[in-house]
N, C-alpha and C positions, 0 to 999 in steps of 0.2 A: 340289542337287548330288548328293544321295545318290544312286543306283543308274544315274548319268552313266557312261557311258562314258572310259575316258581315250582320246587322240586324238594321236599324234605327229604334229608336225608338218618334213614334211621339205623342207629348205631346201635349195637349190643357190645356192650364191654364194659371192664371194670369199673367199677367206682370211680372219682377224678382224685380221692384222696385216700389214706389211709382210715382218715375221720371219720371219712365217708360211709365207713363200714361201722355201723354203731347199733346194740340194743336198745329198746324203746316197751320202757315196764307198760303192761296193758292195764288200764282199771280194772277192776272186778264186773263192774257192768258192761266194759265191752267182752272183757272176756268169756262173759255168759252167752252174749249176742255172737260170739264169732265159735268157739267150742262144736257145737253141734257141724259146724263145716266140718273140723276135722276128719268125722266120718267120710265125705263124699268128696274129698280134696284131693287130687294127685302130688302127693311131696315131691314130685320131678316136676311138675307144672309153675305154671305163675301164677300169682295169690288170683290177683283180679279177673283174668280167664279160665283159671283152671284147664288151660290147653299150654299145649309145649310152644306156643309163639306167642308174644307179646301182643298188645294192640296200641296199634298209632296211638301216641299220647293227644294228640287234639281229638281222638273220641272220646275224652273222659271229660277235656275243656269243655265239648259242646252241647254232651249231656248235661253238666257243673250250669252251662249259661242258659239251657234252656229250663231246667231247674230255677233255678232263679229268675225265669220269668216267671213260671207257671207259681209260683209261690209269692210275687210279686214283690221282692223285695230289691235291692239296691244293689245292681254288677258292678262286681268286686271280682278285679283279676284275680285269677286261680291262686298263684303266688302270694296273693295276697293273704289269704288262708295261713299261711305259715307266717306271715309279717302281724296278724292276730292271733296267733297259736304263743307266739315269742312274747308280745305286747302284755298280753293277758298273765303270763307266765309271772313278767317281771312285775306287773301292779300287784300280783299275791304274793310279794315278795321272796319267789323263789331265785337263790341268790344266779350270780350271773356265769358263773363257771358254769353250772348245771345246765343252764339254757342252753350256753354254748355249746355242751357235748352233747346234746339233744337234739340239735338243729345239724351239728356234723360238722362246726367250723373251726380251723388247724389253729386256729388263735382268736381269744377271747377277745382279743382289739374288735373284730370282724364282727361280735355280737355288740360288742359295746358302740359303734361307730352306726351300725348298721338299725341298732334296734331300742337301745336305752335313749330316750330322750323325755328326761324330767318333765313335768309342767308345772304350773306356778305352784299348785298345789302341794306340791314333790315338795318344789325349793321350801318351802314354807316350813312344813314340817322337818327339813335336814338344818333350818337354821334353830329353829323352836329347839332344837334336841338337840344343836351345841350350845346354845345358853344355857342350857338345862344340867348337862355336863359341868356347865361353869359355874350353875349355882344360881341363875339367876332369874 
């Protein structure tokens, strides 16, 4: 094993899940910023190359990391982007089913396990407002 190569192996195929296959509403502002592609996109291509082959997912990590040098701010795994995309979701109180079908997970355990975690701040406010229910 020692002085082995590592070797990515890159896979095209289905989704891993049914979920997995989900719409995802665009803003108004991105859809301003993305529309004009339409013209010059191939609908049988892939969004991000607009060629009929994919590209290796770690060219987009190392463009992503070198971005964040050059901008100098704080690397944050790619992944992580979505563990902020969810986080951000839930503090504007959009409730948690919603998240869940937006992230593509077969059960809301998965978002709630993985992504709700109150802070004291949270707690504070959920007790303030069953006293408040109670009257008091």
């Amino acid at each position: 094993m020692e002085g082995e190569k590592k070797h990515t192996q890159f896979v095209i195929n289905t989704p891993k899940t049914v979920n997995s296959c989900r719409e995802i509403p665009l803003s108004k502002e991105l859809l301003a910023m993305v529309k004009p592609m339409k013209k010059v996109v191939n609908g049988d291509f892939y969004v991000l190359t607009n060629e009929d082959k994919p590209k290796e997912p770690r060219t987009y990590r190392n463009y992503y990391y070198r971005l964040m040098e050059k901008l100098d701010i704080p690397k944050l795994k790619y992944h992580g982007l979505r563990h902020s995309f969810a986080t951000r979701c839930i503090e504007a109180g959009c409730d948690y089913k919603t998240v869940s079908v937006l992230l593509g997970h077969s059960n809301i355990s998965t978002t709630l396990n993985l992504y709700v975690h109150p802070n004291m701040e949270q707690k504070k406010r959920c007790i303030n407002k069953m006293l408040k229910s109670l009257g008091k």
